[in-house]
C-alpha positions in Angstrom: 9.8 41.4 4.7 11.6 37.8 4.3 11.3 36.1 7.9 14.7 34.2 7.2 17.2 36.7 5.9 19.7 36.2 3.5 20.2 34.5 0.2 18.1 31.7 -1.3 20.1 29.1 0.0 20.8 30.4 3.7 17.0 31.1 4.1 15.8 27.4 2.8 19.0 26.0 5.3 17.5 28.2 8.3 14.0 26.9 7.4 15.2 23.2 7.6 17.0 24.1 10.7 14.1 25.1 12.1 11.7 22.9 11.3 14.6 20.4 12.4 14.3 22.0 16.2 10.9 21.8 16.0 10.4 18.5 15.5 13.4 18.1 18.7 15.8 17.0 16.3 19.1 17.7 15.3 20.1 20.9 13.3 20.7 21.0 9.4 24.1 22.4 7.6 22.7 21.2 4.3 21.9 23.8 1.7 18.8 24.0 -0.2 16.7 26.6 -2.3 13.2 27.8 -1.3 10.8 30.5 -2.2 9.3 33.3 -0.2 6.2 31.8 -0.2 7.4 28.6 0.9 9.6 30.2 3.4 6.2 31.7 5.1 4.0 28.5 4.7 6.7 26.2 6.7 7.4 28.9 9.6 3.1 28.3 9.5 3.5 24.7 9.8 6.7 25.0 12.2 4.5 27.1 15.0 1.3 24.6 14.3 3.5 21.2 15.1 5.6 22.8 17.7 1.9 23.8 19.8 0.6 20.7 18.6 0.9 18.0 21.7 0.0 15.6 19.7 1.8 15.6 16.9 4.5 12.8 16.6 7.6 14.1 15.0 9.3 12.6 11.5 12.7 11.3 12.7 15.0 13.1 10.4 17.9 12.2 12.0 20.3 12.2 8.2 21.1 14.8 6.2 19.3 12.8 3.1 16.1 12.5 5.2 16.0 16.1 6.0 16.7 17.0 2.3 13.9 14.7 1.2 11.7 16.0 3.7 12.6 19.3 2.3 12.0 18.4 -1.2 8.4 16.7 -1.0 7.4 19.3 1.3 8.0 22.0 -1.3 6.7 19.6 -4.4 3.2 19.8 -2.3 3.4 23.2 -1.8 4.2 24.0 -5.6 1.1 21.4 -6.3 3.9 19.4 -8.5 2.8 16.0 -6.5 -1.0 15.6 -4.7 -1.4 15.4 -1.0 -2.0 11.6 -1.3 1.5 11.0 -3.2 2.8 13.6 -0.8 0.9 10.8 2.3 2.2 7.6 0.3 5.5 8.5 -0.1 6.0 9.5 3.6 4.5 6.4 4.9 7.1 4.7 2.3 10.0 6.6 3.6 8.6 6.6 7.5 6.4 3.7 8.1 4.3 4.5 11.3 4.2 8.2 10.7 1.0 8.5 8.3 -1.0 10.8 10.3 2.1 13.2 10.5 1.8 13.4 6.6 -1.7 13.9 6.6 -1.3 16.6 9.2 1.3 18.4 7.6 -0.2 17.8 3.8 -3.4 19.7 5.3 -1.0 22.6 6.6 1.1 22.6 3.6 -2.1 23.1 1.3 -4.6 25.6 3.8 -4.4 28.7 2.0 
C-alpha cells in the first residue's frame, strides 16, 4: 500500500512537502514525478533526519532548490549519478552543508 496516495504527481509533491517540514522549512506546491520505491526510501530518510539532533538541514527555501533537491535525490536513488557526484554537487549548490549530503547519500543508498 502507497504511503502518499494519489497520482504520480500528488504523491512526489506530498513527499517534497514532507521532507520540506522535516527539514523546518517551508511547504512545496511544485509538482514532480516519483516512484513507489522512491516514495518509501524518502519517508525512510524523512523519519532518520527528523530524529536526527544533529543533522543540519539543506535550506531549501525556493521552489528551484526544492526541485533540485528533488531531482538529485532521485538520480542517487536510481544509481543514474554516484554518491560522490550526488556529495559534490550539494556542496556546489549548498556550500557548508557536506556532511548533510554524505548523511543523506548513505540513507538514500542503505538497502
Amino acid at each position: 500500500m502507497n504511503k502518499f496516495p494519489g497520482n504520480k504527481a500528488q504523491r512526489a509533491a506530498a513527499i517534497v512537502s514532507a521532507a520540506v517540514l522535516a527539514a523546518g522549512l517551508m511547504t512545496t506546491t511544485v509538482s514532480m514525478a516519483g516512484s513507489n520505491a522512491f516514495d518509501n526510501k524518502m519517508s525512510s530518510v524523512i523519519a532518520h533526519v527528523k530524529a536526527d539532533p544533529n543533522y543540519k538541514s539543506i535550506p531549501l527555501a525556493s521552489s528551484s532548490d526544492r526541485a533540485w533537491f528533488f531531482d538529485e535525490c532521485e538520480a542517487l536513488f536510481k544509481k543514474k549519478i554516484s554518491k560522490e557526484q550526488y556529495v559534490a554537487d550539494g556542496a556546489k549548490q549548498f556550500p557548508g552543508y557536506e556532511a548533510s549530503f554524505n548523511e543523506l547519500a548513505d540513507l538514500l543508498t542503505a538497502s
